[in-house]
VOGU-3710 file (C-alpha; in Angstrom, 3 decimals, decimal comma):
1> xxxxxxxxxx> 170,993/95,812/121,055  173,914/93,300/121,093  177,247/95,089/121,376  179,546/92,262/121,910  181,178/92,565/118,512  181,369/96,219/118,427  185,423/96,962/118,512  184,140/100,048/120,348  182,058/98,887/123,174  183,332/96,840/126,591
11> xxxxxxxxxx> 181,323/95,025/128,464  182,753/94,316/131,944  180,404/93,502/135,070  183,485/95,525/136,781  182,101/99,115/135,237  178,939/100,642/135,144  177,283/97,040/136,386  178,396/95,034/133,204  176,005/97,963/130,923  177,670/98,274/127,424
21> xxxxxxxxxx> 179,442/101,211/127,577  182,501/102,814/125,121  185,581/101,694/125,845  187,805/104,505/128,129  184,079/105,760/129,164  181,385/105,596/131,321  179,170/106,479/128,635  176,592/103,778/127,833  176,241/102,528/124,513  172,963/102,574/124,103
31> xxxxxxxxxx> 172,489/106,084/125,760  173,957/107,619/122,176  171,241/105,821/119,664  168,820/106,692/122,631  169,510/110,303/122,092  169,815/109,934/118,395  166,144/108,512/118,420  165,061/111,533/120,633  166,258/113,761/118,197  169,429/114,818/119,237
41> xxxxxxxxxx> 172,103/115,642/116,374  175,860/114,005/116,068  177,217/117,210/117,366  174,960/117,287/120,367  175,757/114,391/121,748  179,430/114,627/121,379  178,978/117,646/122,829  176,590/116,466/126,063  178,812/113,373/126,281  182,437/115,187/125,990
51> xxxxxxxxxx> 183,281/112,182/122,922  184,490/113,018/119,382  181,708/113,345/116,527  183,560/110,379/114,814  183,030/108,237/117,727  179,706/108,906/118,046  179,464/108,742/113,953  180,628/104,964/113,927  178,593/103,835/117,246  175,261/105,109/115,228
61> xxxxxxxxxx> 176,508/103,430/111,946  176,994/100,235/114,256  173,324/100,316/115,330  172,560/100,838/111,963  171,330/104,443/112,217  172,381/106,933/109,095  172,890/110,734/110,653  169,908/113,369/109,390  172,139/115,877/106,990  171,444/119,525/107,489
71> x> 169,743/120,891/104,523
//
């Protein structure tokens, strides 16, 4: 996925080899919709990757992925 114009993301061959990751993080971009795809909820992954639901929230709705609601 191309994360160059997500306001969230840095890219910087200085940190974690140049991998998109979210800015103040080490966490890699594409490790969140990873774990979305695998199944993992909003709150687990904020959880596993110590970030705020919101963040995680608007880094899915930048990959274009909509949240499964709880019924």
């Amino acid at each position: 996925m191309d994360w160059s114009k997500c306001d969230l993301v840095e890219i910087n061959p200085l940190k974690v080899s140049g991998v998109p990751i979210l800015k103040g993080t080490r966490v890699q971009a594409d490790a969140i919709v990873e774990n979305f795809e695998g199944g993992s909820d909003v709150e687990e992954i904020a959880e596993n990757f110590s970030l705020s639901e919101t963040l995680v929230l608007q880094i899915l709705a930048y990959a274009g992925h909509r949240p499964r609601i709880a019924a």
